[in-house]
mmCIF file of the N, C-alpha and C atoms, coordinates in Angstrom:
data_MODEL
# 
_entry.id   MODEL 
# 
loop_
_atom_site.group_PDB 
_atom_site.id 
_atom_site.type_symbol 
_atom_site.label_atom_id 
_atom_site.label_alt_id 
_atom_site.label_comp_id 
_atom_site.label_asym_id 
_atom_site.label_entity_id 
_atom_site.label_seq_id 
_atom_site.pdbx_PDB_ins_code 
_atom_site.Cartn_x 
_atom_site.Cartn_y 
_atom_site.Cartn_z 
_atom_site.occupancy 
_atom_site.B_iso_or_equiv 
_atom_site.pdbx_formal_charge 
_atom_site.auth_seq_id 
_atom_site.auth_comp_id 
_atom_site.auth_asym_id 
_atom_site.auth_atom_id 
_atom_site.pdbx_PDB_model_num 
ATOM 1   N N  . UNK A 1 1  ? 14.316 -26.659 -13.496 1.00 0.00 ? 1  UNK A N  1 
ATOM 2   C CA . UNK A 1 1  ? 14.409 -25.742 -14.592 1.00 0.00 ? 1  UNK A CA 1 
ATOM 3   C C  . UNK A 1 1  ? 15.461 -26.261 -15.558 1.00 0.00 ? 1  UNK A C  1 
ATOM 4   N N  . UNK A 1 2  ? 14.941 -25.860 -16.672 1.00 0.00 ? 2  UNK A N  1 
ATOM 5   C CA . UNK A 1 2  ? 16.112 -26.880 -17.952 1.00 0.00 ? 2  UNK A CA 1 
ATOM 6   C C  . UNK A 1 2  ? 17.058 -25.800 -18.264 1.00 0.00 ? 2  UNK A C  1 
ATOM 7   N N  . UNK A 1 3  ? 18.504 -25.857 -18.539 1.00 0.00 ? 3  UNK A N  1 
ATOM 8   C CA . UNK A 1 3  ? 19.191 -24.992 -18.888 1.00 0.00 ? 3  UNK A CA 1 
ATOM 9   C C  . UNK A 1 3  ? 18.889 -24.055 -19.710 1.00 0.00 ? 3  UNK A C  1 
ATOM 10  N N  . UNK A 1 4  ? 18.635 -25.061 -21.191 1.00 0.00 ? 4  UNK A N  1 
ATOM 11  C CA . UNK A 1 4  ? 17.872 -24.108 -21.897 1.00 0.00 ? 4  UNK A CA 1 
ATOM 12  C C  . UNK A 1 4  ? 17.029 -22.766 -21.661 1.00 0.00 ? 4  UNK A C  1 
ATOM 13  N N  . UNK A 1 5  ? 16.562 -22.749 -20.690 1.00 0.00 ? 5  UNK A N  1 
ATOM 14  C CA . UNK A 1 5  ? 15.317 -21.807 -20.187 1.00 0.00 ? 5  UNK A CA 1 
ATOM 15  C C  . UNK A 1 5  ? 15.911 -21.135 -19.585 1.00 0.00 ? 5  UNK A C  1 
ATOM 16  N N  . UNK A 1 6  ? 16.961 -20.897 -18.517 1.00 0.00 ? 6  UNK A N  1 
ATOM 17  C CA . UNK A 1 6  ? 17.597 -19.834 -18.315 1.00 0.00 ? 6  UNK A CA 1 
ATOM 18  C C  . UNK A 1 6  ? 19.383 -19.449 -19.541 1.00 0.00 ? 6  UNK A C  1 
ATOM 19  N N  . UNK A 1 7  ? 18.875 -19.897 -20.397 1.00 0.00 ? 7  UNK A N  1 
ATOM 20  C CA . UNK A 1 7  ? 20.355 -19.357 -21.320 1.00 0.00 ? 7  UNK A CA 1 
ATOM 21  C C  . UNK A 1 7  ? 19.546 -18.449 -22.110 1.00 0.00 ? 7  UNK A C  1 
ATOM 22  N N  . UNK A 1 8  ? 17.997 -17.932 -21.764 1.00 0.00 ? 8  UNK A N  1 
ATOM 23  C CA . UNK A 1 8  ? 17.454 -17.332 -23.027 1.00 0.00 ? 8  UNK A CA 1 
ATOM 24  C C  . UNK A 1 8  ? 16.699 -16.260 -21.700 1.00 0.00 ? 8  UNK A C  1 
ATOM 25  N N  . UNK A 1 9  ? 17.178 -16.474 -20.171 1.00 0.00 ? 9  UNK A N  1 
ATOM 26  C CA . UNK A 1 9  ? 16.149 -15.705 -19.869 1.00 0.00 ? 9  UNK A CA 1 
ATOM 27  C C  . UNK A 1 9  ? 17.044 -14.279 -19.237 1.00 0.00 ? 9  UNK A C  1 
ATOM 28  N N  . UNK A 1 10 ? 16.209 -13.216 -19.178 1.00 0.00 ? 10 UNK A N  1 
ATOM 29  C CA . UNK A 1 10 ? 16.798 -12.045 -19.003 1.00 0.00 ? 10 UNK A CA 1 
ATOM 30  C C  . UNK A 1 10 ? 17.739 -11.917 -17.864 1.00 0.00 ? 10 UNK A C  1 
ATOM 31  N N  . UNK A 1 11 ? 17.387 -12.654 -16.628 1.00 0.00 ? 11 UNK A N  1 
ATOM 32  C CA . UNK A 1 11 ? 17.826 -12.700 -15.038 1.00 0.00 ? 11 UNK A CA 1 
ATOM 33  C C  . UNK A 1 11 ? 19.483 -13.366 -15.149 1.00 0.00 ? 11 UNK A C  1 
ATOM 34  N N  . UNK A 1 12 ? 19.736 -14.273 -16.424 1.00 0.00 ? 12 UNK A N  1 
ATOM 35  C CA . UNK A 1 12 ? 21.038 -14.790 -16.394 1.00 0.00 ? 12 UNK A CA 1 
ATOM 36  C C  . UNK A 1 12 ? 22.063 -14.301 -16.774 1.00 0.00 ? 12 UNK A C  1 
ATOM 37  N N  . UNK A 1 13 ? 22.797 -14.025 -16.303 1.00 0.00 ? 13 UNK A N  1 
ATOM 38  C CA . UNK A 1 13 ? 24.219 -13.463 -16.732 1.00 0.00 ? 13 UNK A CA 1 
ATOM 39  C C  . UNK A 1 13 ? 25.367 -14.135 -16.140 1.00 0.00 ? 13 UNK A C  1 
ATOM 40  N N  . UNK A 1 14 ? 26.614 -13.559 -16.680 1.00 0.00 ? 14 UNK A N  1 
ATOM 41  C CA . UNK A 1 14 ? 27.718 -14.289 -16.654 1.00 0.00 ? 14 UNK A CA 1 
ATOM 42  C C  . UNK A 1 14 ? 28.857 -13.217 -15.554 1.00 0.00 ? 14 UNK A C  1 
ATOM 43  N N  . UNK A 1 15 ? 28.970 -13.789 -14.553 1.00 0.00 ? 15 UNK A N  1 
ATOM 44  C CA . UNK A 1 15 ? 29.646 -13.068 -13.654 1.00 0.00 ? 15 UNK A CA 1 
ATOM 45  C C  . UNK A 1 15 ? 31.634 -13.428 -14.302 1.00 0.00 ? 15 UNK A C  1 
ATOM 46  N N  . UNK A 1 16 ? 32.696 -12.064 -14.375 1.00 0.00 ? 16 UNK A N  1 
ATOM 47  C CA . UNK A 1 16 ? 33.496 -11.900 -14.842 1.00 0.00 ? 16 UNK A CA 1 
ATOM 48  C C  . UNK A 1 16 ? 34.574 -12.995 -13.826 1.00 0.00 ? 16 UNK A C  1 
ATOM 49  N N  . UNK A 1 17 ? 33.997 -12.547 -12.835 1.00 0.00 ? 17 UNK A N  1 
ATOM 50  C CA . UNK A 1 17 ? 35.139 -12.674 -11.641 1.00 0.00 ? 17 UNK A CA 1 
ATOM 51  C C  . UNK A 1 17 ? 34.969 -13.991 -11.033 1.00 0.00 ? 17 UNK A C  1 
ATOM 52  N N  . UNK A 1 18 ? 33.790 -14.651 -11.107 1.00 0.00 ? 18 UNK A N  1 
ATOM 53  C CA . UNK A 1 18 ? 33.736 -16.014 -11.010 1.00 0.00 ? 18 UNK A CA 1 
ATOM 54  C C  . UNK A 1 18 ? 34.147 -17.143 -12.243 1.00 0.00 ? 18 UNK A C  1 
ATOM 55  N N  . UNK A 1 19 ? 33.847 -16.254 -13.612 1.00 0.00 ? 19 UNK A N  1 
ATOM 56  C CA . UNK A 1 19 ? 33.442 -17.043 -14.518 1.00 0.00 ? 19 UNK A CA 1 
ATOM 57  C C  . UNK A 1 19 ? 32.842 -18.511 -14.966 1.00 0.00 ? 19 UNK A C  1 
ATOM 58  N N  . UNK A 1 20 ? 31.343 -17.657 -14.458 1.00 0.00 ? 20 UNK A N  1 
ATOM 59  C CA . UNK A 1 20 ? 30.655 -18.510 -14.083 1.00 0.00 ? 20 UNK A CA 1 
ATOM 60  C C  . UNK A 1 20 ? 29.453 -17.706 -14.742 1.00 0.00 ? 20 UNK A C  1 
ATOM 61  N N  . UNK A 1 21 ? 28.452 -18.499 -15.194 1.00 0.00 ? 21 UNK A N  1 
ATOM 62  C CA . UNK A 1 21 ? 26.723 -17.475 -14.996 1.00 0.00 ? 21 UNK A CA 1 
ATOM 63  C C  . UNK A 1 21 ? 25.830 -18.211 -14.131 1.00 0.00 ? 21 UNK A C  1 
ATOM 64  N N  . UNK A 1 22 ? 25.040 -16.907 -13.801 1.00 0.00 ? 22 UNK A N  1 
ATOM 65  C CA . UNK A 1 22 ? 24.434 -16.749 -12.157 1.00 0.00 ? 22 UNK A CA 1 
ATOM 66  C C  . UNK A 1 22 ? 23.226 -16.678 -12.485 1.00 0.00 ? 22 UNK A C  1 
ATOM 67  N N  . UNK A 1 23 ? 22.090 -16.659 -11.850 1.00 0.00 ? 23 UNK A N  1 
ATOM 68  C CA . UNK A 1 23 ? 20.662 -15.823 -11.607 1.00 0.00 ? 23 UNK A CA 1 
ATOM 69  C C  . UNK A 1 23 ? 20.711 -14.856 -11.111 1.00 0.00 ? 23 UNK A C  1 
ATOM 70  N N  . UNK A 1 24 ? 20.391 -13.405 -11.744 1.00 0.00 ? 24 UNK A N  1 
ATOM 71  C CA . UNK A 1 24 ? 20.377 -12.088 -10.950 1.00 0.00 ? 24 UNK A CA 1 
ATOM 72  C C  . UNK A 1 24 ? 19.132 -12.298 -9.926  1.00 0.00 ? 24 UNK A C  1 
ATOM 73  N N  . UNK A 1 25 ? 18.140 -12.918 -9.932  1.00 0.00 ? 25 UNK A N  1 
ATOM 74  C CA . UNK A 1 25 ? 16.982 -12.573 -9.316  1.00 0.00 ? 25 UNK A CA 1 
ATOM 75  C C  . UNK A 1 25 ? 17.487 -12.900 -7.455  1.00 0.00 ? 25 UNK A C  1 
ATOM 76  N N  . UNK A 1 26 ? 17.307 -12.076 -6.486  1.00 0.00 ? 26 UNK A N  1 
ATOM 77  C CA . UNK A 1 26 ? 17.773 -11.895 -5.562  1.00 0.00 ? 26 UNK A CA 1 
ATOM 78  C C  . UNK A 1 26 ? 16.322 -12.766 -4.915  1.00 0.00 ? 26 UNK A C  1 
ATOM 79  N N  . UNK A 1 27 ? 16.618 -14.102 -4.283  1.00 0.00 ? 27 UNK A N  1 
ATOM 80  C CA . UNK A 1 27 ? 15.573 -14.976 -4.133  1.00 0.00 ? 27 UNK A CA 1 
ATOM 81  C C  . UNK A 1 27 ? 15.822 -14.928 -2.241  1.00 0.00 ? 27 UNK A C  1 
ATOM 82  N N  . UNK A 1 28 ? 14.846 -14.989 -1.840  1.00 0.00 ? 28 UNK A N  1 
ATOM 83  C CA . UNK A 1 28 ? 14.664 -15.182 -0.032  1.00 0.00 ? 28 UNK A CA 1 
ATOM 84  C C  . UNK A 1 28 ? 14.729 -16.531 -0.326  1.00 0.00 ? 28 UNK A C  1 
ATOM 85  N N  . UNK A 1 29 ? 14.983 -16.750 1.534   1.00 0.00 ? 29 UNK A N  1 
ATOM 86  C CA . UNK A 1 29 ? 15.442 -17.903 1.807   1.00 0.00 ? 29 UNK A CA 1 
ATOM 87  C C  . UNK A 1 29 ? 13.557 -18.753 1.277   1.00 0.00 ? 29 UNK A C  1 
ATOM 88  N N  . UNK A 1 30 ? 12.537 -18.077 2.041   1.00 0.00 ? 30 UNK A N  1 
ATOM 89  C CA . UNK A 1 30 ? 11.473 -18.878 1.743   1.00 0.00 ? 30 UNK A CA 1 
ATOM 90  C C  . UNK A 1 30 ? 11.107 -19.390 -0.084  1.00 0.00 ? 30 UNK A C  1 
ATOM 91  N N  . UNK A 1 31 ? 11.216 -18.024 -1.109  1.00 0.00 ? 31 UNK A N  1 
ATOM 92  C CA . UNK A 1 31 ? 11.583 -18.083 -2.293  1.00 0.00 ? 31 UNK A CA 1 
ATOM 93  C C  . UNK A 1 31 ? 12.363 -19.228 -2.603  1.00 0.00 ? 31 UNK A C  1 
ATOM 94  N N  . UNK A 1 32 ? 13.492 -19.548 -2.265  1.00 0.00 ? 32 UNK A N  1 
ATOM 95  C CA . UNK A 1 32 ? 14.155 -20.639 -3.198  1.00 0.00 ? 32 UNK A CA 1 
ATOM 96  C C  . UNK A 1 32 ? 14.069 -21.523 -2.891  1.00 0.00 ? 32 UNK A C  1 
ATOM 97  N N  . UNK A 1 33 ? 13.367 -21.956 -1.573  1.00 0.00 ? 33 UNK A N  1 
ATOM 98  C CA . UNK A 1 33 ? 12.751 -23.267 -0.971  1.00 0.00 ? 33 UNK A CA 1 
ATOM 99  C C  . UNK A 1 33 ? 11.665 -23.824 -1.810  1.00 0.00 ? 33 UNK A C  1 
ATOM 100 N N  . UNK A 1 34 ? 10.915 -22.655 -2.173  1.00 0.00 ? 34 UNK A N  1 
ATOM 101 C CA . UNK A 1 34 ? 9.478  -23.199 -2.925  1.00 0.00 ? 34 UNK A CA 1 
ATOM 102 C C  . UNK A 1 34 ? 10.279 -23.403 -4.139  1.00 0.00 ? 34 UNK A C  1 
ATOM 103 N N  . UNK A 1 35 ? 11.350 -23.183 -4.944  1.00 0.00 ? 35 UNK A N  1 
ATOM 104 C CA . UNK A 1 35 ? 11.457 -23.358 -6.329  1.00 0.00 ? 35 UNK A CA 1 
ATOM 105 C C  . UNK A 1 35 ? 11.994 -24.056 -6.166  1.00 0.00 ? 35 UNK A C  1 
ATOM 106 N N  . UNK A 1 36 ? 13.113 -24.609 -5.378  1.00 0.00 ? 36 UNK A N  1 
ATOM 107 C CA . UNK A 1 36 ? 13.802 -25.660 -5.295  1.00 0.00 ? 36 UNK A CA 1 
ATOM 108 C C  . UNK A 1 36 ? 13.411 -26.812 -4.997  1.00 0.00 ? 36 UNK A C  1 
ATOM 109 N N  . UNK A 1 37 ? 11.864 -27.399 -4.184  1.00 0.00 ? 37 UNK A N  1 
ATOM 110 C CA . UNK A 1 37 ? 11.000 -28.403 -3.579  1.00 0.00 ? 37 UNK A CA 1 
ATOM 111 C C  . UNK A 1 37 ? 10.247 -28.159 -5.047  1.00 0.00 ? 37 UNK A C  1 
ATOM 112 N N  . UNK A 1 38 ? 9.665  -27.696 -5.782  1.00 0.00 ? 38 UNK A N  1 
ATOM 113 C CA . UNK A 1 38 ? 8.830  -27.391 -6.841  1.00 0.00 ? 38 UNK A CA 1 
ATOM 114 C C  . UNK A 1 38 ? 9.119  -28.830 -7.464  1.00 0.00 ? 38 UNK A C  1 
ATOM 115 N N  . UNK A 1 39 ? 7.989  -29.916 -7.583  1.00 0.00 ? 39 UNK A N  1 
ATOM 116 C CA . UNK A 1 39 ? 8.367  -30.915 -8.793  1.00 0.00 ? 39 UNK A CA 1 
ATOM 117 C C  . UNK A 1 39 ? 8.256  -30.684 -10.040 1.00 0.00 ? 39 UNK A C  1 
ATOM 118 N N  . UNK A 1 40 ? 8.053  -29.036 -10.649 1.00 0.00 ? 40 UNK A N  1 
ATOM 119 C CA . UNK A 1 40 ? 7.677  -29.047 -11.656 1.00 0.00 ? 40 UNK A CA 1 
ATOM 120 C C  . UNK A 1 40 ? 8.853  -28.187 -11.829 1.00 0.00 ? 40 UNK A C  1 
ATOM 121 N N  . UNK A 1 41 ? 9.851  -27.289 -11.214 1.00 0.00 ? 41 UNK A N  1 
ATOM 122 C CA . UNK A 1 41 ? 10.755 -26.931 -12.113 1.00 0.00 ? 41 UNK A CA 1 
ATOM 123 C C  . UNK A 1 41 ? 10.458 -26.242 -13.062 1.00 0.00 ? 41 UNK A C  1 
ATOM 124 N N  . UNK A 1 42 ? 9.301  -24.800 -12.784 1.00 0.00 ? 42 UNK A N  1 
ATOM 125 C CA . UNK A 1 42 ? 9.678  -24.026 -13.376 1.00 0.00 ? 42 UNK A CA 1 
ATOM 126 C C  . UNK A 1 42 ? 9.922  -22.855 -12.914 1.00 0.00 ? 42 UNK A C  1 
ATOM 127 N N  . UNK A 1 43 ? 10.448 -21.862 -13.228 1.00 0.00 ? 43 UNK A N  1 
ATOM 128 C CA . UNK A 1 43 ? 11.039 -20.391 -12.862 1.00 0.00 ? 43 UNK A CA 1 
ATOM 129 C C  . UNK A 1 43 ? 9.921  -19.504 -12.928 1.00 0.00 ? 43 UNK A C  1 
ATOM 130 N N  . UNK A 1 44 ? 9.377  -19.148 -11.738 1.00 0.00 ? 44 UNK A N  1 
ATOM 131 C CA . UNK A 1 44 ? 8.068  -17.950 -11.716 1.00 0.00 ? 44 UNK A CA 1 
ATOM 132 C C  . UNK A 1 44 ? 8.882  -16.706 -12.024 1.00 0.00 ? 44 UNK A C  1 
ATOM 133 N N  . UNK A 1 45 ? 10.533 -16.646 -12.094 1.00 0.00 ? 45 UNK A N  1 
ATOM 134 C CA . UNK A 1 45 ? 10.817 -15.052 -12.507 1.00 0.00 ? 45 UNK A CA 1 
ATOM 135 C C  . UNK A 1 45 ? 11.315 -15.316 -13.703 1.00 0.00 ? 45 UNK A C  1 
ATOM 136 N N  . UNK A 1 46 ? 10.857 -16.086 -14.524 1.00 0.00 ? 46 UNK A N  1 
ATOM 137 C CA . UNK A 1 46 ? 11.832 -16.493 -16.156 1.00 0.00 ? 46 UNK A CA 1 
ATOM 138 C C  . UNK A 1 46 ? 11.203 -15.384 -16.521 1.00 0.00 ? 46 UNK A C  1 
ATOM 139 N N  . UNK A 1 47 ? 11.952 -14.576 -17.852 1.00 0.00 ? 47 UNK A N  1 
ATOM 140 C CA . UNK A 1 47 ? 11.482 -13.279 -18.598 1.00 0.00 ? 47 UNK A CA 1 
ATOM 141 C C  . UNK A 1 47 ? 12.078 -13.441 -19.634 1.00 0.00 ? 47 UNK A C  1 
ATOM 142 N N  . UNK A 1 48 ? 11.253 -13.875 -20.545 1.00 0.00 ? 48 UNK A N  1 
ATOM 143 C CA . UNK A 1 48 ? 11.893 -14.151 -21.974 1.00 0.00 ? 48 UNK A CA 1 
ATOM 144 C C  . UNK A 1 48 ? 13.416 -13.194 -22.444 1.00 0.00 ? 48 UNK A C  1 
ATOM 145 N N  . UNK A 1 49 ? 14.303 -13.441 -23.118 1.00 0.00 ? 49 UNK A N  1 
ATOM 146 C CA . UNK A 1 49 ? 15.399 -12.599 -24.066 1.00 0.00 ? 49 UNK A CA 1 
ATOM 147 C C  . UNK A 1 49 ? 15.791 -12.802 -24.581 1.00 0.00 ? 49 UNK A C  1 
ATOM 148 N N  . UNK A 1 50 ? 15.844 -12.373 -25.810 1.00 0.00 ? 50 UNK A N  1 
ATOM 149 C CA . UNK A 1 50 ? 16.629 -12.855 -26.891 1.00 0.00 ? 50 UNK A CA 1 
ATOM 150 C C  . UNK A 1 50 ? 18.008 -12.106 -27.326 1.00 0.00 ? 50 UNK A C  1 
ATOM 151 N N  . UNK A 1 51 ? 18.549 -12.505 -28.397 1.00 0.00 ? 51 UNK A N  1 
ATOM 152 C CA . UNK A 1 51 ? 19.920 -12.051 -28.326 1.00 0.00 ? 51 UNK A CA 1 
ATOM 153 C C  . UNK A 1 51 ? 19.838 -10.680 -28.339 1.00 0.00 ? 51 UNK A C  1 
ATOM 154 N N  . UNK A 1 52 ? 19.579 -9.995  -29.105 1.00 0.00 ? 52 UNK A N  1 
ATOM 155 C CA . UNK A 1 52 ? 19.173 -8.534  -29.317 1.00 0.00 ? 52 UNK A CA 1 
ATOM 156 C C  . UNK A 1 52 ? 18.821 -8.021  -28.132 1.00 0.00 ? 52 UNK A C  1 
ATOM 157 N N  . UNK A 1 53 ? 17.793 -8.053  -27.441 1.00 0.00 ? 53 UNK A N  1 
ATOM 158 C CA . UNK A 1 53 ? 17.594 -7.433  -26.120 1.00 0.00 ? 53 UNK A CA 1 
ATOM 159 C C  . UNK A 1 53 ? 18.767 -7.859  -24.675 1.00 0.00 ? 53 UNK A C  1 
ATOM 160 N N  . UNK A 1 54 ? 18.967 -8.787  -24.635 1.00 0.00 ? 54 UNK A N  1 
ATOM 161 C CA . UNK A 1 54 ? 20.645 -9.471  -24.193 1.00 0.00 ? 54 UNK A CA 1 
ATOM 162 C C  . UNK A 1 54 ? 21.635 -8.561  -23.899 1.00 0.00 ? 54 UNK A C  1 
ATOM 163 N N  . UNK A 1 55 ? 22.048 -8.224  -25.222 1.00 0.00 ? 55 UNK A N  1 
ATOM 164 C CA . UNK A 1 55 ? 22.854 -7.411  -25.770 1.00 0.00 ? 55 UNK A CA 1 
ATOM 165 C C  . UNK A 1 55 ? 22.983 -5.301  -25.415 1.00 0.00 ? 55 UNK A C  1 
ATOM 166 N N  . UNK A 1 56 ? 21.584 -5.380  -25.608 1.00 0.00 ? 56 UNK A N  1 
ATOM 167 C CA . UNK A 1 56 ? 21.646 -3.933  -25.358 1.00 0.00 ? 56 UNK A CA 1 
ATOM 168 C C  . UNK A 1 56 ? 21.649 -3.945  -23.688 1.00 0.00 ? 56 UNK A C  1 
ATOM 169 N N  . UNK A 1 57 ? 21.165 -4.755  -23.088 1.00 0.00 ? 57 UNK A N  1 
ATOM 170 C CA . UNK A 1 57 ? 21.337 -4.586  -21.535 1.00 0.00 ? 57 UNK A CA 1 
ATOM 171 C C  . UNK A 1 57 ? 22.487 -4.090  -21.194 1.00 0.00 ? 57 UNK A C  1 
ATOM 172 N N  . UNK A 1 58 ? 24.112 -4.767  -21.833 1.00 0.00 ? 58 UNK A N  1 
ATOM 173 C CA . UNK A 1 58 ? 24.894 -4.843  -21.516 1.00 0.00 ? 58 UNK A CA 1 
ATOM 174 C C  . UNK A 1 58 ? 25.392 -3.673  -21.759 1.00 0.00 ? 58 UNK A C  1 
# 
């Protein structure tokens, strides 16, 4: 997955206390095996967002 694609997607946020940003999507162990072996690298939970919708989440 290209950065790009999760700096725009809804699941990413920026944890305070790590300062760091994370993936909210709460992935099983079998889940992140398949995305992580995936040669194609892409995110089956990407959900488009843009700044505006971003924003009001918060």
């Amino acid at each position: 997955m290209e950065s790009r694609e999760c700096d725009t997607c809804w699941y990413y946020d920026y944890d305070e206390e790590y300062d760091e940003y994370f993936c909210m999507m709460d992935l099983d162990e079998d889940e992140a095996y398949r995305f992580f072996s995936d040669g194609r690298n892409r995110c089956p939970y990407y959900r488009q967002g843009d700044d505006y919708t971003l924003a009001r989440r918060q």
